[in-house]
KETORDREN-211140 format. One line per 4 residues: number of its first residue (from 0); for each residue x, y, z of N, C-alpha, C. Coordinates in Angstrom, 2 decimals. Last residue first. Layout:
N
NUM) X Y Z X Y Z X Y Z  ...
***
This chain:
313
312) 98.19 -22.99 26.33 98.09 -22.40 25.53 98.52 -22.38 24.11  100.46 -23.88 27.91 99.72 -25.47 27.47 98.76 -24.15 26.14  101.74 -21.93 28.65 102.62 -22.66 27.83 101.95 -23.46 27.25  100.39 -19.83 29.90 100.66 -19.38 28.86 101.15 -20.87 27.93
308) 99.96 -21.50 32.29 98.71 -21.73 31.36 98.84 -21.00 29.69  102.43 -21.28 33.27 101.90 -22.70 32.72 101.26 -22.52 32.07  102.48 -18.46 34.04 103.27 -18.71 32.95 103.31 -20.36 32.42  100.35 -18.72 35.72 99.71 -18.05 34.59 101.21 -18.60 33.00
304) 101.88 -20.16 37.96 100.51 -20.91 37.22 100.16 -20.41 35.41  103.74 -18.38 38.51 104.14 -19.39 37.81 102.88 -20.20 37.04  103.49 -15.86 39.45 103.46 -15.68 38.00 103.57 -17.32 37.63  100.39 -15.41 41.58 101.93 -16.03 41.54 102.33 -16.28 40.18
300) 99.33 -11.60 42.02 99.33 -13.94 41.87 100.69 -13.80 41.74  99.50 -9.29 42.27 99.54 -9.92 43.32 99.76 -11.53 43.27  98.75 -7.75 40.27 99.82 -7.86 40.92 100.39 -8.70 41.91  96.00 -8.39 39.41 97.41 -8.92 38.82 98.42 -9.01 39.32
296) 95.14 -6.92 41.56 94.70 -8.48 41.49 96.24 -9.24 40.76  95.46 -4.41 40.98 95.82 -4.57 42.29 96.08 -6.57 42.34  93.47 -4.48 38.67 95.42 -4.03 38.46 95.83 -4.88 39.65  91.12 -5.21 39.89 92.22 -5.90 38.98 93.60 -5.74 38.47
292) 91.09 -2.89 40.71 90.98 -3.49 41.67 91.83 -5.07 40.88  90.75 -0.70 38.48 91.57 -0.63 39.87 92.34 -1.77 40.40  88.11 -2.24 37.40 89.47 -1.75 37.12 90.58 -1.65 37.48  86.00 -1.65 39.92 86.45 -2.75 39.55 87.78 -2.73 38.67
288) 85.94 1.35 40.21 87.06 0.51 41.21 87.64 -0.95 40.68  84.96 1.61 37.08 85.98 2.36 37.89 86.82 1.50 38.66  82.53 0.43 38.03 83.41 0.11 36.75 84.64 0.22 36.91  81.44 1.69 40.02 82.15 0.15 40.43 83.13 -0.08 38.88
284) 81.04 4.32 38.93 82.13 3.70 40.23 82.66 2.62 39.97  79.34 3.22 37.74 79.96 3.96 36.44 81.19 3.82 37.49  76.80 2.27 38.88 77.39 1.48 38.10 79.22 2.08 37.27  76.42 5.22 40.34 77.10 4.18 41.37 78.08 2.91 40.29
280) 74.66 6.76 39.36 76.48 6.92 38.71 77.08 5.72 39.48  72.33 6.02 39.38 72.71 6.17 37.93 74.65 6.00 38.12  71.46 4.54 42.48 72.20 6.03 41.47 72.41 5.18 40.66  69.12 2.04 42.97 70.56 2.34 42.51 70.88 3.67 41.87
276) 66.90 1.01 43.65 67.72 2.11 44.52 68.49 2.44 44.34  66.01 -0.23 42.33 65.33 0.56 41.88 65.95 1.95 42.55  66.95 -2.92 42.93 67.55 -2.10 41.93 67.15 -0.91 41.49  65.68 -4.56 45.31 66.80 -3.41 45.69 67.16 -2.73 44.40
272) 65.87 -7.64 43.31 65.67 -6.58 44.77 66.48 -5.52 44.89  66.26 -9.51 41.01 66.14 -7.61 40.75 65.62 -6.77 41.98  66.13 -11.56 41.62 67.42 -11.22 40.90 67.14 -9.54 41.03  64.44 -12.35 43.98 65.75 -12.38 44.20 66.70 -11.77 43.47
268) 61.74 -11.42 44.14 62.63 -10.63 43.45 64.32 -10.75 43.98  60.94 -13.66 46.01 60.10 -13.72 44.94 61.06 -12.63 43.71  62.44 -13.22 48.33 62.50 -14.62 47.61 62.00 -14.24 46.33  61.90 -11.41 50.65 63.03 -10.93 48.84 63.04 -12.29 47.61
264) 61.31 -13.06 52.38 60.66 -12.22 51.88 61.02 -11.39 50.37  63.66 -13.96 53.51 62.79 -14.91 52.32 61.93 -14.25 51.97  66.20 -12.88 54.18 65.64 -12.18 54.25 64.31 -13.12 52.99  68.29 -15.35 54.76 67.80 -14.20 55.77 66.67 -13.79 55.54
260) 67.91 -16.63 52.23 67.97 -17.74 53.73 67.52 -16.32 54.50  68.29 -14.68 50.37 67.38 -15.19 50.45 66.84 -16.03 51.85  71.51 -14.95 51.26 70.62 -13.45 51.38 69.17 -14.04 51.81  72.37 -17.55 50.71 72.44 -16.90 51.94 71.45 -15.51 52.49
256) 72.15 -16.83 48.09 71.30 -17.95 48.57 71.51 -17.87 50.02  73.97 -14.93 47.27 72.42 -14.81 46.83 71.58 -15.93 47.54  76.58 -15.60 48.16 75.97 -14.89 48.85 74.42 -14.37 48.14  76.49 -17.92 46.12 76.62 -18.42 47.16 75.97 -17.01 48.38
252) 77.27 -16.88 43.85 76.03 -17.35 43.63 75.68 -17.77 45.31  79.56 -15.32 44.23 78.48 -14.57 43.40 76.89 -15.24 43.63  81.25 -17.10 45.47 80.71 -16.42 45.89 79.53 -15.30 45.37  81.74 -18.96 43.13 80.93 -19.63 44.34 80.55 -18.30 44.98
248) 83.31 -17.10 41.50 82.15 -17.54 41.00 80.49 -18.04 42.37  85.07 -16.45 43.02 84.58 -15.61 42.47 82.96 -15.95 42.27  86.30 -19.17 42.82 86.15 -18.84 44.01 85.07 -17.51 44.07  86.62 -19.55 40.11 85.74 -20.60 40.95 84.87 -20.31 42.78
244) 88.69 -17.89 39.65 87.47 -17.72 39.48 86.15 -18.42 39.76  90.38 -18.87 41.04 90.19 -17.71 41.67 88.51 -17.58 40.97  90.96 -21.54 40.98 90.24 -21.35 41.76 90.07 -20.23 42.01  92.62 -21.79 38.15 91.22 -21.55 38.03 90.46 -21.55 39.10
240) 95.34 -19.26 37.31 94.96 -20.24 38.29 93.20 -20.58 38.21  96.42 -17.35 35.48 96.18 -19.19 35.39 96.17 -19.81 36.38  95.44 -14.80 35.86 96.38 -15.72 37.08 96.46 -16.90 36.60  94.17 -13.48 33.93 95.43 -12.59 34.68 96.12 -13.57 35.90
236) 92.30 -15.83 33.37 93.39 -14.75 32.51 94.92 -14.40 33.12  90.86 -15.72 35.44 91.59 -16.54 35.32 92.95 -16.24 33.89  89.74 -12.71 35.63 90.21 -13.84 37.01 91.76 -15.12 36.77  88.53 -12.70 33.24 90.04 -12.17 33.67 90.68 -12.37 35.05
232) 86.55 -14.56 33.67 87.27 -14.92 32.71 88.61 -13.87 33.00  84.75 -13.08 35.54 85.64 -14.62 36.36 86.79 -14.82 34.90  84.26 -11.33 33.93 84.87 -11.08 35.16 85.57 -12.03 35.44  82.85 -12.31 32.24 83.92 -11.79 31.87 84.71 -11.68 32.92
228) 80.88 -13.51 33.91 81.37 -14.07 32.88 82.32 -13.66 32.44  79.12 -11.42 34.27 79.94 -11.75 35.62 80.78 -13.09 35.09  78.59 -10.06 32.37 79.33 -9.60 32.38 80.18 -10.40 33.43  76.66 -12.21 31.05 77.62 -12.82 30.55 78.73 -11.19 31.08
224) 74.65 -11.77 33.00 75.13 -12.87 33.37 77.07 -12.91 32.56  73.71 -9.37 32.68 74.36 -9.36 33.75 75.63 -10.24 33.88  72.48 -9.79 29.72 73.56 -9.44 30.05 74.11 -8.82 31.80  70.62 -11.94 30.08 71.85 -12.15 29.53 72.65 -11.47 29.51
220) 68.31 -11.96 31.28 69.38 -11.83 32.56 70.78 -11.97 31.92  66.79 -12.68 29.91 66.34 -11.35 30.36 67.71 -11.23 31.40  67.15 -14.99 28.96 67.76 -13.96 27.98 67.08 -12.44 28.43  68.43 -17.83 29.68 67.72 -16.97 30.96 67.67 -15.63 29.95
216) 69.30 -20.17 29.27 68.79 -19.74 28.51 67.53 -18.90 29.08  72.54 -20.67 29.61 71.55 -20.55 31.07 70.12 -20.60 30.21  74.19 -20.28 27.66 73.78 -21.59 27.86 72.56 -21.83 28.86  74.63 -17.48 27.67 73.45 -17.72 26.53 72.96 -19.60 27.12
212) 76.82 -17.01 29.27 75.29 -16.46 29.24 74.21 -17.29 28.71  78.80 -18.62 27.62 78.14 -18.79 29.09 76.75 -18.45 29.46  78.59 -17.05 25.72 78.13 -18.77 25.51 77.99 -18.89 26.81  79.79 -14.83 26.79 78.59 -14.59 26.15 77.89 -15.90 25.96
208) 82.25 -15.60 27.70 81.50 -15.11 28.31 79.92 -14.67 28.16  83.44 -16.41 25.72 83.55 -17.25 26.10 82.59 -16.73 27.56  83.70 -14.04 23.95 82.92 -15.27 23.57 82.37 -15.77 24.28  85.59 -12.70 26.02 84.21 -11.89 25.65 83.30 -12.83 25.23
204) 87.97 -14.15 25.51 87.27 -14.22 27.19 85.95 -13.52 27.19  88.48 -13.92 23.41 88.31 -15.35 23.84 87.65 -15.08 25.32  89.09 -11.33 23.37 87.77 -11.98 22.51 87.35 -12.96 23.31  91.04 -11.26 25.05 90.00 -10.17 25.48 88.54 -10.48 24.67
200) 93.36 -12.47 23.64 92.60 -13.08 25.15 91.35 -12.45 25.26  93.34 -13.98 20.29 92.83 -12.59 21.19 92.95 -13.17 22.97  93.44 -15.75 19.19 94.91 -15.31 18.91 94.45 -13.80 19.99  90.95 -17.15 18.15 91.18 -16.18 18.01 92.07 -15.70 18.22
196) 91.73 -19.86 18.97 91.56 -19.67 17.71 90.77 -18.42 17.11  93.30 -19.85 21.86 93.65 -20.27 20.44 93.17 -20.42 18.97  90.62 -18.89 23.36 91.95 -18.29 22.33 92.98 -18.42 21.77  89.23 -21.25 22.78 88.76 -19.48 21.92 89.83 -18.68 21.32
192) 90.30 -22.56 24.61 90.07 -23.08 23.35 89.51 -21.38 22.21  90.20 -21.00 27.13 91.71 -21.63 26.13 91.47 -21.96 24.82  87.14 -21.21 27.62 88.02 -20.08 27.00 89.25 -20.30 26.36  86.52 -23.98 27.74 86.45 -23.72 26.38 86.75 -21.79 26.39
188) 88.63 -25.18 29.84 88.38 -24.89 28.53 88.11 -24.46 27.49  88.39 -23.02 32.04 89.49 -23.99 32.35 89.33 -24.55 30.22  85.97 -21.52 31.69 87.21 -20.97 32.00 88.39 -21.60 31.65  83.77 -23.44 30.90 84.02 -22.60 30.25 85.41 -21.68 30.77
184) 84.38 -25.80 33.04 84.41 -26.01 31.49 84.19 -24.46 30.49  84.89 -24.87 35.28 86.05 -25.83 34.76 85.43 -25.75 32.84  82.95 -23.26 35.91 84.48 -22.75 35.63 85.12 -23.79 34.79  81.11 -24.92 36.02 81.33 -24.02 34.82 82.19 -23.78 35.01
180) 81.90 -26.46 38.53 81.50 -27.01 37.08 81.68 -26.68 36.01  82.76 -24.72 40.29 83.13 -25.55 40.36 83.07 -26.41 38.69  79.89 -23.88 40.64 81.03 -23.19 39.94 82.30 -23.83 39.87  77.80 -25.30 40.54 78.39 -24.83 39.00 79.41 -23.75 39.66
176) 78.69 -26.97 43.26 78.67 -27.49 42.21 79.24 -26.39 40.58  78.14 -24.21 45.05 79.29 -25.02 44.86 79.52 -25.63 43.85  75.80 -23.05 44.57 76.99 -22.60 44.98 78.39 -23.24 44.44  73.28 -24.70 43.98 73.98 -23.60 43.74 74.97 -22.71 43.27
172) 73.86 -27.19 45.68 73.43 -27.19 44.16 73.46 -25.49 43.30  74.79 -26.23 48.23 75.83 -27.14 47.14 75.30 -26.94 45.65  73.32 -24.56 48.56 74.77 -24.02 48.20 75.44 -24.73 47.83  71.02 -25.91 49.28 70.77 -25.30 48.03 72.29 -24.48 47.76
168) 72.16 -27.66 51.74 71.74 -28.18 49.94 71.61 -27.19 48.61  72.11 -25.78 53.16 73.68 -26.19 52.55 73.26 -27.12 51.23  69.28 -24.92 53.76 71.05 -23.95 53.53 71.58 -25.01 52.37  68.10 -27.76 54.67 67.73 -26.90 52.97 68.95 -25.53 52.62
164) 69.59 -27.30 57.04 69.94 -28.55 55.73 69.67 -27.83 54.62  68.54 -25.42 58.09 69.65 -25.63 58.03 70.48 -25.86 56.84  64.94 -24.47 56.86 66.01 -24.86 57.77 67.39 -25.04 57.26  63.68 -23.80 54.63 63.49 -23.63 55.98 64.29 -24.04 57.26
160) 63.92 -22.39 51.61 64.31 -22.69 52.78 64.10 -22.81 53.95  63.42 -22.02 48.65 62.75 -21.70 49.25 63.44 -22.87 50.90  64.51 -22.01 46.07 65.09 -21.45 46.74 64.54 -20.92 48.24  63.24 -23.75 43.73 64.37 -24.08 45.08 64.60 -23.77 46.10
156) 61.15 -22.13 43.59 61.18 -23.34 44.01 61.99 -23.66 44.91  62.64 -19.99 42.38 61.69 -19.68 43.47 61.70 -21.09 44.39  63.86 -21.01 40.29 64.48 -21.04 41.09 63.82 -20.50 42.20  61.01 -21.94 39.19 61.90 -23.06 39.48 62.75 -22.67 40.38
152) 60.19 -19.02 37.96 59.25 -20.30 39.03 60.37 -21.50 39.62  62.58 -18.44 36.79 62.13 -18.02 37.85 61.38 -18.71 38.72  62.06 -20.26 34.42 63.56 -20.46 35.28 62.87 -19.94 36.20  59.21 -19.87 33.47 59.42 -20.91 33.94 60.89 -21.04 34.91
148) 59.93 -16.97 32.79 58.96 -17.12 34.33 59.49 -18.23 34.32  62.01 -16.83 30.33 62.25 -16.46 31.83 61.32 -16.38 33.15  60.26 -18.95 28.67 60.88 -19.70 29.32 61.87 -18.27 30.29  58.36 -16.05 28.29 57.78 -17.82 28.95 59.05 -18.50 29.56
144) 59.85 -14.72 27.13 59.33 -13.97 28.77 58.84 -15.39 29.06  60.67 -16.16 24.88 61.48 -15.53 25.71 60.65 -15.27 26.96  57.67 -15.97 23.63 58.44 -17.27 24.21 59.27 -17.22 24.91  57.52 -13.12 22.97 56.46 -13.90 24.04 57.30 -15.25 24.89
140) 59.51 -12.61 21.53 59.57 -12.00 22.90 58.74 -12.76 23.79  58.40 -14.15 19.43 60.17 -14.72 20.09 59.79 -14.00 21.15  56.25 -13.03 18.63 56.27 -14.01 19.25 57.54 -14.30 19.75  57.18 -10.51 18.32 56.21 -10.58 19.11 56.54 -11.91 19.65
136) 58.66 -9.17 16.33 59.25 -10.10 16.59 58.29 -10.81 17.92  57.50 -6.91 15.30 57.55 -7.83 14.26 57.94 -9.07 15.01  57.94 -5.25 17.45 56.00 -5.74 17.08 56.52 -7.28 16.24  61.19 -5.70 19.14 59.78 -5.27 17.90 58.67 -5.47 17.58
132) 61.50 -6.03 22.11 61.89 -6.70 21.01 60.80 -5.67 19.69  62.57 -4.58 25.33 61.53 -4.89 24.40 61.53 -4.80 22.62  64.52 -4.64 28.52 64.16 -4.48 26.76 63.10 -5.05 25.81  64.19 -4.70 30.70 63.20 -3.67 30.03 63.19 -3.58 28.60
128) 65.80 -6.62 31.61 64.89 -6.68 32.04 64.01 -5.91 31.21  68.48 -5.33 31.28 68.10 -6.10 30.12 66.51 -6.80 30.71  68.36 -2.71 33.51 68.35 -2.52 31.81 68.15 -3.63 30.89  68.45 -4.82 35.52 67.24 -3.88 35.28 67.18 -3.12 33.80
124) 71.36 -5.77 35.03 69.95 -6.68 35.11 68.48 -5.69 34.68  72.64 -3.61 35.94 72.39 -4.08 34.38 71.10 -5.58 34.13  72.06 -2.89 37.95 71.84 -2.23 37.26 71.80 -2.63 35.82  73.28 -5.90 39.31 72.29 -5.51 39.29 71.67 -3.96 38.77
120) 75.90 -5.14 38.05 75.15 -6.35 37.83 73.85 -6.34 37.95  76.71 -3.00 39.92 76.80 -2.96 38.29 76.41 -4.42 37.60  76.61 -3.89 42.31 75.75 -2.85 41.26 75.72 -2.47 40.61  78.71 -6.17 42.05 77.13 -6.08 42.69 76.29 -4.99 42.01
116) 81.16 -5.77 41.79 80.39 -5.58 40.48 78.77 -5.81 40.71  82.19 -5.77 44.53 82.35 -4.65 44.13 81.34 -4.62 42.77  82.29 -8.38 45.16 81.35 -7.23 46.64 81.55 -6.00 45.16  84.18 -9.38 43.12 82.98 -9.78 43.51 81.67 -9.16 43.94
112) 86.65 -7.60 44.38 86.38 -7.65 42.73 84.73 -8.31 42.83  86.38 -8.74 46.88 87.09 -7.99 46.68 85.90 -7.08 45.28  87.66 -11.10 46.35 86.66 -11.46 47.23 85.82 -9.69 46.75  90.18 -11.07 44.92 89.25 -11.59 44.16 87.42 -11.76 45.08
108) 91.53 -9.80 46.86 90.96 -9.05 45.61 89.92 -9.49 45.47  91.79 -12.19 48.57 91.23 -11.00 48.96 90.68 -10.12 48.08  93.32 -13.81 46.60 91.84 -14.37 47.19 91.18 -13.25 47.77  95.73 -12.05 46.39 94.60 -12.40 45.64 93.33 -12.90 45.98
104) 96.24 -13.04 49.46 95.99 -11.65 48.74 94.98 -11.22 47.64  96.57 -15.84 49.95 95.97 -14.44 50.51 95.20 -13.73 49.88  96.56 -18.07 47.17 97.22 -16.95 48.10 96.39 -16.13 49.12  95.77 -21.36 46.30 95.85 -19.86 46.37 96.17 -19.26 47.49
100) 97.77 -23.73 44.76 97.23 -23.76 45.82 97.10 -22.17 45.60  97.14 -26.06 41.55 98.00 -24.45 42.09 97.26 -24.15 43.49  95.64 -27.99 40.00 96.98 -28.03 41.08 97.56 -26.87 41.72  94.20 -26.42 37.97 93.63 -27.17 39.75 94.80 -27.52 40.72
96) 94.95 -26.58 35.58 95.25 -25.73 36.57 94.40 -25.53 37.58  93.67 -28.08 33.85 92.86 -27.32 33.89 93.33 -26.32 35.37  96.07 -29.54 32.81 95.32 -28.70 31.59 94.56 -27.75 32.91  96.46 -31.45 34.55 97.36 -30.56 35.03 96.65 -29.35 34.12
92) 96.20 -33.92 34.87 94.60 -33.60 34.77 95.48 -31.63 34.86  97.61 -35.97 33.72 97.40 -35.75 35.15 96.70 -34.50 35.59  97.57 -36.39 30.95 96.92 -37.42 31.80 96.79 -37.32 33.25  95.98 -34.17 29.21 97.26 -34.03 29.84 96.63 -35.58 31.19
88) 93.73 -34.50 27.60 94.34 -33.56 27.07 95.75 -33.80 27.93  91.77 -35.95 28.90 92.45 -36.41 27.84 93.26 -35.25 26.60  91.06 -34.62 31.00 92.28 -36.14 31.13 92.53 -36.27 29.59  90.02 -32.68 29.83 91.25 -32.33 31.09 91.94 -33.39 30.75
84) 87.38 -33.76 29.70 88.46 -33.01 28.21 89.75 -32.77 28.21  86.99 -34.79 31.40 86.93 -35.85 30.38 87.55 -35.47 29.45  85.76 -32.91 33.03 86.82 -33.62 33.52 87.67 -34.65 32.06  84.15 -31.38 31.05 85.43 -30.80 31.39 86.44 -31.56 31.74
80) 82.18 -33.64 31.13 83.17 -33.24 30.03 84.26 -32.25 29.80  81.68 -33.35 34.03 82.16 -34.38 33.99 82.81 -34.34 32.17  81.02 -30.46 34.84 82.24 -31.48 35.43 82.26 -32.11 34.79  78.86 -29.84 33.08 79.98 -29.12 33.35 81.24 -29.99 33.29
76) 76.21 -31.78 32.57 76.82 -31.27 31.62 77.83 -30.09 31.68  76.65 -33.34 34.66 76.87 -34.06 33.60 77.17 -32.97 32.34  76.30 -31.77 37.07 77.69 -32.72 36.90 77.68 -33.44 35.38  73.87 -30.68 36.25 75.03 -29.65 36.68 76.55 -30.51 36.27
72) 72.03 -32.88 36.74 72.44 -32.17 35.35 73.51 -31.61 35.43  72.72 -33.28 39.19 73.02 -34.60 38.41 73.30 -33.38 36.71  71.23 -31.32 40.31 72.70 -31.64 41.04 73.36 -32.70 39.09  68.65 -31.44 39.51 69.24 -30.08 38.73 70.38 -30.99 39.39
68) 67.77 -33.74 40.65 67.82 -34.15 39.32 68.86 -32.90 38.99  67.85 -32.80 43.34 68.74 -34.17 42.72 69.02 -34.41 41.35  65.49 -31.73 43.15 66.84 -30.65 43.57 67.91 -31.84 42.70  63.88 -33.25 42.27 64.45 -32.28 41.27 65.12 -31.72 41.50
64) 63.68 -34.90 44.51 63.84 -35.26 43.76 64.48 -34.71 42.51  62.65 -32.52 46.50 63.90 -32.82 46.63 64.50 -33.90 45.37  60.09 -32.00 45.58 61.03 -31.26 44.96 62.24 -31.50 44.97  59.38 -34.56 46.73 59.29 -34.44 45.22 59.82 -33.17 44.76
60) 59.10 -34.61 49.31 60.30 -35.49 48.01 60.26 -34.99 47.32  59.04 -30.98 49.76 59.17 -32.46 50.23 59.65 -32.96 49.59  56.97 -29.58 47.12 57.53 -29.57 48.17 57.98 -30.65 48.40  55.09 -27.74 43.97 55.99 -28.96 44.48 56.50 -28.46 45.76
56) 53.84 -25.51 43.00 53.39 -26.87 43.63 54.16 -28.02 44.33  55.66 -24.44 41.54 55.14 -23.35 42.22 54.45 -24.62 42.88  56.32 -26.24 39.34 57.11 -26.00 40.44 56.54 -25.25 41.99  55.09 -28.07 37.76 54.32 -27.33 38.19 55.00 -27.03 39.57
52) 55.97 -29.70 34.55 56.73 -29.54 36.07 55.57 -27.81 36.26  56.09 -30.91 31.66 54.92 -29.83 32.41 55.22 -29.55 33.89  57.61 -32.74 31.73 57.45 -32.10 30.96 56.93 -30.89 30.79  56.38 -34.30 34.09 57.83 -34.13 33.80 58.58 -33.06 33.07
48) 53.99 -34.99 33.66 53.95 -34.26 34.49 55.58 -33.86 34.87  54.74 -37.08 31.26 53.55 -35.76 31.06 53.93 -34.68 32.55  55.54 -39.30 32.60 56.00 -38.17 31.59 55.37 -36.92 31.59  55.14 -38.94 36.24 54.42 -39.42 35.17 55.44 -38.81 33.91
44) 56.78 -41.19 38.94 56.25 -40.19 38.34 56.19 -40.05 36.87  57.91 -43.16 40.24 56.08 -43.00 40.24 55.59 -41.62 39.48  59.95 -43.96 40.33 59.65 -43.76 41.30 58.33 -43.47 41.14  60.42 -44.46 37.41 60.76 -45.85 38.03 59.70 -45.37 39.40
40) 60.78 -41.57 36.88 59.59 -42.99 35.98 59.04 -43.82 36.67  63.37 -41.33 37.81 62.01 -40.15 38.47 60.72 -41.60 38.12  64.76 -43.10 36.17 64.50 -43.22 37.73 63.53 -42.58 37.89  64.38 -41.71 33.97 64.71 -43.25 34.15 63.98 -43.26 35.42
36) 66.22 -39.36 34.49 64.73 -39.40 34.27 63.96 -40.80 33.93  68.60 -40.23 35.03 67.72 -39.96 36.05 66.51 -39.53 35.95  69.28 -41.49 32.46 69.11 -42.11 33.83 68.14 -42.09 34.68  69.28 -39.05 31.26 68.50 -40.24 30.46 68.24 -41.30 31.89
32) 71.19 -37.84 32.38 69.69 -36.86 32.00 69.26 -38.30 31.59  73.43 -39.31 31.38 73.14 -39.10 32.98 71.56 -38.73 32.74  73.14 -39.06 28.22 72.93 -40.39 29.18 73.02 -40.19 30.16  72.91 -36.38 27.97 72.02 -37.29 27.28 72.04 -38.53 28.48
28) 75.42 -35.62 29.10 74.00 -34.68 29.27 73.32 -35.96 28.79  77.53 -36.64 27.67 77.54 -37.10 28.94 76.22 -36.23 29.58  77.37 -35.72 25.19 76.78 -37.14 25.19 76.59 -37.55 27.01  77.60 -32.99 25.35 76.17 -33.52 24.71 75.78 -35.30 24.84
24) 80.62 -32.95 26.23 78.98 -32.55 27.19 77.61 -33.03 26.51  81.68 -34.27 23.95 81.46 -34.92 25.62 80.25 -34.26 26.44  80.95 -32.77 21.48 80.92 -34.09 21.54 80.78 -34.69 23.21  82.61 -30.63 22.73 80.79 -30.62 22.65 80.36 -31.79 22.99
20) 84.95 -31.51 22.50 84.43 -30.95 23.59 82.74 -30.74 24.15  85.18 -31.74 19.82 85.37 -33.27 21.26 84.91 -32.75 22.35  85.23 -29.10 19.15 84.10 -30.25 18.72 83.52 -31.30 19.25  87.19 -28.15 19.89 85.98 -27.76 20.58 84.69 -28.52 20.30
16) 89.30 -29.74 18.55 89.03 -29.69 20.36 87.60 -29.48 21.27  88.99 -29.01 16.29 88.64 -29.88 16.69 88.23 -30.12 18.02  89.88 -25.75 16.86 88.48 -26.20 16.27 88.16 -27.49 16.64  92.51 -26.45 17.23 91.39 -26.19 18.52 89.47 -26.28 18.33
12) 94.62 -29.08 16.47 93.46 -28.28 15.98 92.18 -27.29 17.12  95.84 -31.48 18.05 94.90 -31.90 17.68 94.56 -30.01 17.20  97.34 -32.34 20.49 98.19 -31.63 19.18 97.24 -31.65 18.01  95.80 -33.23 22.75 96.17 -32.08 22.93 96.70 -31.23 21.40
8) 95.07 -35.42 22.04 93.78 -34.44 21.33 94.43 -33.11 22.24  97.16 -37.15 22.67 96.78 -36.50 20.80 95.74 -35.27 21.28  96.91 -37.79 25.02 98.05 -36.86 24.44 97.65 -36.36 23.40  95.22 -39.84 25.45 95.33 -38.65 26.03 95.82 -37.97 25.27
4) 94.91 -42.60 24.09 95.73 -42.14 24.10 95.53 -40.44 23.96  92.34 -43.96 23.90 93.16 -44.67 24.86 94.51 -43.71 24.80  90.80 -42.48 22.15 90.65 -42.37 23.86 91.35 -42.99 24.53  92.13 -42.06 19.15 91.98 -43.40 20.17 91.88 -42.75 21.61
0) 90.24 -40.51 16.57 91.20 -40.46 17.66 90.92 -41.59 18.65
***
């Protein structure tokens, strides 16, 4: 296919699609990631100690260096092959339904729908927290609990604040950026792309919620992650609009880094504070309201975005 001509890889096969699609995040990951570990080099720092990152140690430049480095990953491997899949699917970037301004109302649900799967996120965090793999499978569990301290140590790292600035940095790199990022590329694409080649919305948005999960490669937190994954996926489902779930999204991650800013003492059990306080039936409510609350959601968008996203569909 000629990159000089957008249009095709819209009439193009979705299988293919998803291929070009890889094809862009794996190459635009490699060479940004290739840069800026380029640079870290350039600035004085070692391979070996790159490789071996001793987060629980780091402050000052040198964490701010890796805040820079996670910003740069975020844009290379969300935004920028989403953006890349967008233009060259519709030349005015219209595929990923960013042009649609939002409402009230919905934005209220959708604020709404958010406050509401809190304890049913964090109840389900504490159930995939406790699972334990087979004797036979020892070592995968071992390696699994290794790379979930190393994420933890890191987002400890980050997430450690003392002022203002360190706020809004860690909500851009946070907050703002992946959702903004992931939405665009697992909502805005590669769910469309699912369901066109499952013919399902409810698959395509279950897949497309589970690869989400699984990309974090957090697998004690996989299934919180890939429910708040489904969530933002009928966000955008039920509205073809993709700032609801963007909006969804920023706030899921955005009031966890605000919390932490208050209360830094919770720093160390940011994902699993407070779960020990949860009724049994509270998760079985929010299921409930959450339900509800999406009827209420549907009702409310504007049918024209969703009847675009039915058409590029």
């Amino acid at each position: 296919m000629n990159l000089l001509f957008p249009n095709k890889l819209a009439q193009q096969p979705p299988l293919t699609q998803l291929l070009w699609l890889t094809f862009l995040a794996v190459g635009s990951y490699c060479i940004v990631s290739s840069v800026a570990i380029l640079s870290l080099l350039i600035s004085g720092e070692q391979l070996e100690q790159l490789a071996n990152t001793d987060f629980s140690q780091l402050s000052g430049g040198g964490l701010f260096r890796y805040k820079i480095l996670q910003i740069l990953s975020t844009i290379a491997l969300f935004v920028l092959p989403a953006w890349l899949f967008a233009r060259l699917q519709t030349p005015n970037l219209h595929y990923l339904n960013l042009h649609y301004p939002i409402d009230p109302i919905p934005t209220t649900w959708t604020i709404i729908i958010v406050l509401l799967s809190f304890p049913l996120i964090a109840w389900l965090s504490l159930i995939n927290e406790s699972i334990a793999l087979p004797t036979a499978l020892h070592g995968l569990e071992t390696w699994m609990r290794g790379m979930e301290n190393e994420a933890k140590e890191m987002t400890v790292a980050f997430l450690r604040m003392d002022s203002i600035v360190a706020l809004l940095l860690n909500l851009f790199m946070v907050a703002v950026l992946p959702a903004l990022g992931e939405e665009m590329l697992f909502r805005g694409c590669i769910q469309r792309i699912f369901y066109r080649i499952f013919k399902s919305p409810h698959l395509a948005i279950w897949v497309a919620a589970a690869l989400f999960s699984f990309i974090h490669f957090q697998f004690y937190g996989f299934l919180p992650r890939m429910i708040i994954g489904a969530l933002l996926g009928y966000l955008y489902y039920f509205s073809g609009n993709l700032w609801y779930p963007i909006l969804g999204h920023f706030l899921n991650n955005g009031i966890q880094v605000v919390a932490v800013y208050m209360m830094p003492e919770q720093l160390e059990n940011v994902e699993t504070a407070g779960i020990e306080h949860i009724p049994f039936y509270l998760p079985l409510i929010a299921i409930y309201l959450l339900y509800r609350m999406f009827g209420y959601f549907r009702q409310s968008v504007d049918p024209l975005p969703l009847a675009n996203a039915r058409k590029l569909d």
